[in-house]
C-alpha positions as CSV (number, residue, x, y, z in Angstrom):
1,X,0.0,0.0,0.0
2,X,2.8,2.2,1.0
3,X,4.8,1.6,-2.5
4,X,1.0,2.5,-4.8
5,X,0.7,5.4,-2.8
6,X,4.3,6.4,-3.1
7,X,4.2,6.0,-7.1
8,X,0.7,8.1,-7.2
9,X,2.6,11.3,-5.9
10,X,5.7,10.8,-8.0
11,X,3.1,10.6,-11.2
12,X,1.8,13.7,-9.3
13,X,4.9,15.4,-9.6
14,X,5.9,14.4,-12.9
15,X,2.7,15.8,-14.4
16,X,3.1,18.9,-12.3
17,X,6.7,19.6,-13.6
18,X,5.6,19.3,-17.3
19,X,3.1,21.4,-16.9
20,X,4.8,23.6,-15.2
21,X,7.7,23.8,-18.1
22,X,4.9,23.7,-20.7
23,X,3.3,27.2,-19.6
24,X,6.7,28.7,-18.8
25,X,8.0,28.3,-22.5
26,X,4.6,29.6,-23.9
27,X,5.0,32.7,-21.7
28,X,8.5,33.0,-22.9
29,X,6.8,32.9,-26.2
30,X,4.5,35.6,-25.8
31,X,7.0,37.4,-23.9
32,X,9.9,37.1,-27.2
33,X,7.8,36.6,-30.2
34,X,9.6,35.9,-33.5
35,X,11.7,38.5,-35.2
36,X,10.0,39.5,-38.6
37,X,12.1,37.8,-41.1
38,X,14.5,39.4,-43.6
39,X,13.1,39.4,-46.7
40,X,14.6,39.6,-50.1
41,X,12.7,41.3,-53.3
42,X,14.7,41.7,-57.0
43,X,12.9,43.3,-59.7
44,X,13.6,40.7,-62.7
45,X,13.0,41.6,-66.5
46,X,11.2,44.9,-66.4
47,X,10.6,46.6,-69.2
48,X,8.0,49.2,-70.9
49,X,6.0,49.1,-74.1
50,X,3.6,52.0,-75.6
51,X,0.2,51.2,-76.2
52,X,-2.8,53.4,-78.2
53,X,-5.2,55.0,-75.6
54,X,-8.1,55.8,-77.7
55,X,-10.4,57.0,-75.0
56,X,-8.1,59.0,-72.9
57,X,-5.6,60.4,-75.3
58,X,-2.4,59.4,-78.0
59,X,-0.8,56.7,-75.9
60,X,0.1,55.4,-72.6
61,X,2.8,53.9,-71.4
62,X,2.6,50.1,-69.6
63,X,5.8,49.3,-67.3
64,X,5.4,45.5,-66.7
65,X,8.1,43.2,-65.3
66,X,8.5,39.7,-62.8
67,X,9.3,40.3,-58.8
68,X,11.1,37.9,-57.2
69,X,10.8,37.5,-53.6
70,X,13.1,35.4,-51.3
71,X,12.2,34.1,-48.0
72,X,14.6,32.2,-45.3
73,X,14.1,29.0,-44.4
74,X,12.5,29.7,-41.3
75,X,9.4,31.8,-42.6
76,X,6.1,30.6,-41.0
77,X,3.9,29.1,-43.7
78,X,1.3,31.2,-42.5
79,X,3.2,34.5,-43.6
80,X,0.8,37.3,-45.5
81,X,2.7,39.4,-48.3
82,X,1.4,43.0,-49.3
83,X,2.8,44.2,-51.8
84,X,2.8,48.0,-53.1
85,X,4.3,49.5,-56.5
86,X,4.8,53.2,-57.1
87,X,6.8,55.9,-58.7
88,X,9.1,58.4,-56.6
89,X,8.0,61.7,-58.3
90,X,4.7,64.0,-57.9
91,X,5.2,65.5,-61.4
92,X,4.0,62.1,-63.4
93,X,0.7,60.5,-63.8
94,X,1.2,56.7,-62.2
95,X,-2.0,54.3,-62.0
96,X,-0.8,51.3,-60.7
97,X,-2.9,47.9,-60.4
98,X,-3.0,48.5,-56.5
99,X,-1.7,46.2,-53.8
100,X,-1.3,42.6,-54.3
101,X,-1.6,40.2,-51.3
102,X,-1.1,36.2,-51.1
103,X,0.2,33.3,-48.5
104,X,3.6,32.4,-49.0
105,X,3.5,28.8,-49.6
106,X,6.9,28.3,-51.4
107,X,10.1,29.8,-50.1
108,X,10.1,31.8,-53.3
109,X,7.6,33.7,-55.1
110,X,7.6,35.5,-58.5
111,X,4.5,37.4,-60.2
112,X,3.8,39.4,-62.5
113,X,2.8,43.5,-62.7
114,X,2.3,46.0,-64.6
115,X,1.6,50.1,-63.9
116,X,1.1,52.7,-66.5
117,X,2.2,56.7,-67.1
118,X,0.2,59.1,-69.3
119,X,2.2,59.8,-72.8
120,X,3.1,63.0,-71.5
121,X,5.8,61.9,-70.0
122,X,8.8,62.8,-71.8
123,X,10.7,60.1,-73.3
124,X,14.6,59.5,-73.4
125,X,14.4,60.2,-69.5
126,X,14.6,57.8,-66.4
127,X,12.3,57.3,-63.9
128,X,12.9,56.2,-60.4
129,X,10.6,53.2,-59.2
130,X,9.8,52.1,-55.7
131,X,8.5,48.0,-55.2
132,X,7.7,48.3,-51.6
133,X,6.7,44.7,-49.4
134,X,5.1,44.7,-46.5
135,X,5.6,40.9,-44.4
136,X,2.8,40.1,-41.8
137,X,2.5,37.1,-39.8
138,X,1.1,36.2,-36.3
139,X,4.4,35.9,-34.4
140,X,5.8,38.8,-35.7
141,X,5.8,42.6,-33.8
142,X,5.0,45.7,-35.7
143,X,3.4,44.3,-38.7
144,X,6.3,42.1,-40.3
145,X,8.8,43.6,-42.0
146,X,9.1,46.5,-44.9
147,X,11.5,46.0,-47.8
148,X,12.0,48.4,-50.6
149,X,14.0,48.4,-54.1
150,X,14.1,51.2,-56.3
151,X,15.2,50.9,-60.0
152,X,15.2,53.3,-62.9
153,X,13.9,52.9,-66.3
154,X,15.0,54.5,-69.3
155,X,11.6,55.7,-72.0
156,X,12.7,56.0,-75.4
157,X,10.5,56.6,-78.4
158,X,8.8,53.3,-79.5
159,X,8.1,52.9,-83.2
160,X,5.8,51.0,-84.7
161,X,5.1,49.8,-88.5
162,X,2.2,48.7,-90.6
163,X,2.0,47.2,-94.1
164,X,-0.9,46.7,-96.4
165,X,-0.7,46.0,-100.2
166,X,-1.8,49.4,-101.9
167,X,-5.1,49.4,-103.7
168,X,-7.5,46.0,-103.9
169,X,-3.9,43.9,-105.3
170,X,-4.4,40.1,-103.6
171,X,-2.0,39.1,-101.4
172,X,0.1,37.0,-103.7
173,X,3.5,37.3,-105.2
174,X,4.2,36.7,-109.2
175,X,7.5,35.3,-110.2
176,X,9.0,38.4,-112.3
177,X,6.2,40.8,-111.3
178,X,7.3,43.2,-108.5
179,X,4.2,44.1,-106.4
180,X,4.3,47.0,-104.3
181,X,3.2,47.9,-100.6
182,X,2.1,50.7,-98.6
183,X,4.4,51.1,-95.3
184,X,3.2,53.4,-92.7
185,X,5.7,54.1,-90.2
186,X,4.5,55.6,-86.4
187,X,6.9,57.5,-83.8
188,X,4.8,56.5,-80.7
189,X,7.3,58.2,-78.3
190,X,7.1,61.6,-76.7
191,X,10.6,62.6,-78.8
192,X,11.7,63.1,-82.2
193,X,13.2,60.1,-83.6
194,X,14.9,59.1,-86.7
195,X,13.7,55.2,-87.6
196,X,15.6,53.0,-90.4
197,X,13.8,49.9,-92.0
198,X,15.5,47.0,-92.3
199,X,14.5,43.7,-93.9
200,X,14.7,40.4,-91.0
201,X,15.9,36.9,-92.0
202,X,15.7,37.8,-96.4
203,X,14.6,35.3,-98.6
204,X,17.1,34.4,-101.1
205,X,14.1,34.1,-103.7
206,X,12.4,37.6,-102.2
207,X,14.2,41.1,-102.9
208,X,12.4,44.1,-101.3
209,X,13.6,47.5,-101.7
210,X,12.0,50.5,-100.0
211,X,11.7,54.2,-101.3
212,X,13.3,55.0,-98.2
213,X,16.0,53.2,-95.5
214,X,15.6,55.8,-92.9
215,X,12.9,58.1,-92.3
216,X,13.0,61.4,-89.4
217,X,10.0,61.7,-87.5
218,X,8.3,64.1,-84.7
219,X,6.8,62.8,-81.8
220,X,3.4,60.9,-82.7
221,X,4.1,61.7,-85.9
222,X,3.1,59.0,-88.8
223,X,4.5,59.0,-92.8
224,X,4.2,56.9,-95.9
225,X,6.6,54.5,-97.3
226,X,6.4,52.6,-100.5
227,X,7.7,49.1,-100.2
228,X,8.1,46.7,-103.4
229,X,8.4,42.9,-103.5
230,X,9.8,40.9,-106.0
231,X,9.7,36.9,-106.1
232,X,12.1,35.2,-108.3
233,X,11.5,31.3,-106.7
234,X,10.8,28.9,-109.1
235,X,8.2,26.9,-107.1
236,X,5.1,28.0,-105.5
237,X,5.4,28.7,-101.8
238,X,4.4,31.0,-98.7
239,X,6.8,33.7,-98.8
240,X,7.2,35.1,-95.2
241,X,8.3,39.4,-95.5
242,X,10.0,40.3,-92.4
243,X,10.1,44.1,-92.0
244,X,11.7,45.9,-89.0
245,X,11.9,49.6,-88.0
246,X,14.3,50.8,-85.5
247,X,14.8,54.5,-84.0
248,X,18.0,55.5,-83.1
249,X,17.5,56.2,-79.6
250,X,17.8,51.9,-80.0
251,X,14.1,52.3,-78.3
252,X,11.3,49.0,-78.5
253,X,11.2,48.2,-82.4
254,X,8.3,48.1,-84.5
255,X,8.1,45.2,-86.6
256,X,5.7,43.7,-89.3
257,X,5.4,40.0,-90.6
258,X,3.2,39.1,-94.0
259,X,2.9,35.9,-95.1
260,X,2.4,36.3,-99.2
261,X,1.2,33.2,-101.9
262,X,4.4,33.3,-104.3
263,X,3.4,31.7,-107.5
264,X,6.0,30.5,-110.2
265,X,3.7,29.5,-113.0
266,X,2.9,33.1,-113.8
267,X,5.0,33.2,-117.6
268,X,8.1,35.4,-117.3
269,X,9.6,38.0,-119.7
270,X,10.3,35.8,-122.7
271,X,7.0,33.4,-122.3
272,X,5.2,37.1,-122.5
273,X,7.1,37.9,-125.7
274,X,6.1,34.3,-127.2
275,X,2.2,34.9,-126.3
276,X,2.5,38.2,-128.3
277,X,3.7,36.5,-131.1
278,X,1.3,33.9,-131.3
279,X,-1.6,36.3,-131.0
280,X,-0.8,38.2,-133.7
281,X,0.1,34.9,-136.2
282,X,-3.6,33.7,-134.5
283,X,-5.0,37.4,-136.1
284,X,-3.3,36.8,-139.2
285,X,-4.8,33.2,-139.7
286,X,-7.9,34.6,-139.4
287,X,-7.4,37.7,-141.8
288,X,-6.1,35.2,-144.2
289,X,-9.5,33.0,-144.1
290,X,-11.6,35.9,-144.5
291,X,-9.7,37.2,-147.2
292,X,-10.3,33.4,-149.3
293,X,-14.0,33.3,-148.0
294,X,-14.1,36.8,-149.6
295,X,-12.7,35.5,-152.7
296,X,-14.8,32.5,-152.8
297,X,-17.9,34.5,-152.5
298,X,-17.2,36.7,-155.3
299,X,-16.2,33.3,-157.3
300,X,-19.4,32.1,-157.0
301,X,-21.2,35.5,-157.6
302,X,-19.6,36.0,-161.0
303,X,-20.5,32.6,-161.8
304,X,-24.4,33.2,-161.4
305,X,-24.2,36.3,-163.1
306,X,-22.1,34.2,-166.1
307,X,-24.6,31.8,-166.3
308,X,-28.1,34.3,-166.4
């Protein structure tokens, strides 16, 4: 009896001591809650292009790019991310998309945003951009921690090209036969530029000159430039016109792809020649049966009068 009674207040104890430890280590915990981790963020591929704003003026620029953010090890699953994108100057229009918030469930995380500035913003400057991200999590004081990166980015006059076959021509190329095309060339930049055309991949069957390498432009300024195609294959294939304009500022290029029917059975120089000729043999043939029906006629009308 003495011994069960003995090993009841040694289970006593035992239970007493972890529980004991058990609250004291929580209290610790509430009393030294987990430092906010440190947390990494790169700006990865950004870049700009200029896009037609038809309802609120000429253009507007889109900055888009991938942010990386790295996380130690130790980050609590449960960590939330805010995250805040914005330009460092009062002088320039800036819409951005807002914050962006998610649960960090890899150690890494990459995604994807974009921001835009009104086209008055001068181009061929930099601007100064702030990605600012905002860490919170349960055990962490103050909110979690703040991390910002500022980058600049460089605007420089964007060009962009169109091409369209002049008048109600098909869209097929003609062994022999150049065909010609319209070329409009755009300066969508807030900055004079000077753009040069320039022909991607050639065709060794394809030659395509234009009236113009090089043309100067004003800002948002457009202009005309003839463009003439000449297939010399001799089989019948897609024939694939690679155009590119590019400014000088070495700004975003514009560039213009046509895919074009080239045809080979379409007679050449010679084979024209050689049709001529046999038309006009074809028109003598015939003036030379007209001539003997003639004469046969008038045989057989002298005879009738002969025989009265």
């Amino acid at each position: 009896m003495k011994r069960i009674l003995i090993e009841i207040m040694m289970s006593i104890l035992i239970m007493g001591s972890m529980q004991f430890i058990f609250h004291g280590s929580a209290n610790a915990q509430e009393m030294n809650p987990l430092p906010p981790p440190e947390i990494d963020v790169i700006p990865r591929s950004w870049n700009y292009e200029i896009v037609p704003d038809l309802m609120n003026g000429p253009i507007f620029y889109t900055i888009f790019g991938d942010v990386l953010f790295e996380f130690p090890p130790n980050t609590p699953p449960a960590t939330r991310c805010i995250v805040r994108l914005h330009v460092n100057s009062t002088d320039v229009p800036f819409t951005t998309i807002g914050e962006m918030t998610f649960d960090i469930k890899h150690k890494n995380r990459e995604f994807h945003t974009t921001a835009e500035i009104d086209s008055e913003f001068e181009a061929g400057t930099s601007l100064d951009i702030t990605i600012e991200g905002t860490w919170e999590y349960a055990q962490a004081v103050g909110g979690g921690d703040v991390e910002e990166v500022h980058f600049s980015l460089d605007f420089l006059p964007f060009s962009r090209i169109y091409m369209e076959l002049q008048g109600d021509a098909p869209r097929r190329l003609e062994k022999g036969k150049w065909e010609t095309f319209n070329i409009t060339l755009e300066n969508m930049g807030n900055s004079d530029d000077v753009i040069k055309l320039e022909v991607k991949n050639p065709d060794e069957d394809v030659r395509i000159e234009f009236s113009s390498d090089s043309v100067a432009l004003e800002r948002f300024e457009t202009m005309n430039v003839t463009c003439r195609i000449l297939f010399t294959g001799d089989e019948e294939r897609d024939v694939i016109a690679r155009l590119s304009a590019r400014g000088i500022h070495g700004g975003p290029n514009g560039r213009k792809e046509v895919i074009l029917a080239a045809s080979s059975s379409i007679p050449s120089g010679n084979d024209e020649r050689t049709a001529v000729w046999i038309l006009l043999l074809a028109l003598l043939l015939v003036l030379i049966i007209s001539l003997t029906l003639l004469l046969i006629i008038g045989h057989i009308e002298k005879r009738k009068r002969e025989g009265h």
